[in-house]
N, C-alpha and C positions, 0 to 999 in steps of 0.2 A: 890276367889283369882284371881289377874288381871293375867292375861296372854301376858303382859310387858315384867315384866322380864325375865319368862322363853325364851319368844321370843329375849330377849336381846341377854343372855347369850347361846343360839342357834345360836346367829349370830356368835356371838363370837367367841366361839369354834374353826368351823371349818376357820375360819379367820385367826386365829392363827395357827392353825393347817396347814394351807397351806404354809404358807411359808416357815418352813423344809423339807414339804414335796417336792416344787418345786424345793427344794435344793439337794436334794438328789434321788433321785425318778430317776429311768433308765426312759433314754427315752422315749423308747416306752409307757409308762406307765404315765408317768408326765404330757402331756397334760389331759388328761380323768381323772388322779385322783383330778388335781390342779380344772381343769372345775368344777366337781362334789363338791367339796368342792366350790368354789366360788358360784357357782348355791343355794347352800344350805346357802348359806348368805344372796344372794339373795331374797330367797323365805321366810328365816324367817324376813328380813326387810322389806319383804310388810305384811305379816302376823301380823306382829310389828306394821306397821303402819296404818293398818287398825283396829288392835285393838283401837290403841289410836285416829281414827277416829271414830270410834263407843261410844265412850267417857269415856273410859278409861284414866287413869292419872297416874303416876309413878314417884318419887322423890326418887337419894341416892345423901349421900352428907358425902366426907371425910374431917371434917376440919384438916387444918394443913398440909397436905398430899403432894400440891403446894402452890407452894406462888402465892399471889395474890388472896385470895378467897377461895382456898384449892380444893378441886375436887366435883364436883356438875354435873350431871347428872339430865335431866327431860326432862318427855316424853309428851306432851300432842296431843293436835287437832291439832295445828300449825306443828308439829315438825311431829308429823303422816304422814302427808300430802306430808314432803318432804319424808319420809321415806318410804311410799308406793311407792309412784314416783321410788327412787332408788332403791328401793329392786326389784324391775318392770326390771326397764333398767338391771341391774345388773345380775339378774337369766337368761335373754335375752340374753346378750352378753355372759355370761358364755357356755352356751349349744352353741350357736355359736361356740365359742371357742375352744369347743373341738374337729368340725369337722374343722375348721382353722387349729388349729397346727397340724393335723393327716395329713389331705389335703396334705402337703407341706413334708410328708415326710423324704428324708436326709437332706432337709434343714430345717427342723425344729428344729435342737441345734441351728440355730443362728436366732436372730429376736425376735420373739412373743414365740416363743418357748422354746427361750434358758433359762437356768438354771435361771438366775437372774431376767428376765422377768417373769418365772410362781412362781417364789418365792414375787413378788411384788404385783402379781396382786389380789394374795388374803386381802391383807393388802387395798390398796386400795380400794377395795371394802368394807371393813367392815369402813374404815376411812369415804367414802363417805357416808355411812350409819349414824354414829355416829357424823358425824359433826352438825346436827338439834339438836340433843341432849344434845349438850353441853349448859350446865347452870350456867358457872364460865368462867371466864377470861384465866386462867390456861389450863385450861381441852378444852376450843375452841382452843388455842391458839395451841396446841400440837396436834391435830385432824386435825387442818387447815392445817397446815406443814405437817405434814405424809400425809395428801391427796395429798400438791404440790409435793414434795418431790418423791412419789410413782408414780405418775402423768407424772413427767419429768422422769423416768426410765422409764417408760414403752412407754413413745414416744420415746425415744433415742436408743430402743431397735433396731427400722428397721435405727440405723444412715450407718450402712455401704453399705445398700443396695439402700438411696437416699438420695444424698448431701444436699439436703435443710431441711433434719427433722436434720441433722448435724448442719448446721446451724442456725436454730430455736432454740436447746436448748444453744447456748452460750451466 
């Protein structure tokens, strides 16, 4: 059995899982739960892509599902490589993370900390995982935007605290 998917759907999870949870989740408590779930996206998308570095291979494919192709997933050497790389960067800036927004405090409801920012950041990270993987038109195309999309919330997050990330995202 490849050890692909389980590592997929390990990412997944807690990717999913963070975004309510950064929505809801009392303060004190949201940086370090949201960290810990990003961190564990992280760590399974390098796990992930060093399996399929090792040369492992992995294909699903739903037709019909989207148009243009329908939805296609596939994991290979190529697609490993970026997915090691981010699951790298990603676990890294997670555990950062958590002493960042602790760091900061009563200011941390606003910025990197606030409710909308650690509800994103998990999403983002599994999007930046999942974009090497895409293997239809559909399915990159929807990946790529939730990465921009999550990307520009999460810079706009410090906008009240310095007028030029203000200005950058308009």
């Amino acid at each position: 059995m490849s050890l692909i998917p389980v590592a997929l759907a390990t990412a997944t999870g807690p990717g999913v899982a963070g975004a309510p949870a950064g929505l809801v989740l009392p303060q004190r408590v949201r940086g370090a739960v949201v960290g810990v779930l990003t961190a564990s996206v992280g760590v399974a998308g390098g796990a992930l892509g060093v399996s399929a570095l090792g040369g492992g291979r992995w294909s699903a494919e739903i037709s019909g599902l989207l148009p243009l192709a329908g939805a296609h997933v596939a994991v290979d050497a190529l697609s490993g490589l970026f997915m090691a790389v981010a699951g790298a960067v990603v676990a890294a800036v997670a555990v950062y993370g958590i002493g960042y927004v602790a760091g900061h405090g009563a200011h941390s409801s606003r910025g990197l900390g606030s409710r909308g920012a650690q509800a994103v950041l998990p999403l983002f990270a599994l999007s930046l995982l999942l974009v090497p993987a895409a293997a239809s038109v559909s399915i990159f195309l929807m990946l790529w935007e939730l990465k921009a999309l999550t990307s520009l919330l999460l810079m706009l997050a410090e906008h009240r605290a310095r007028p030029s990330v203000r200005e950058s995202g308009v």
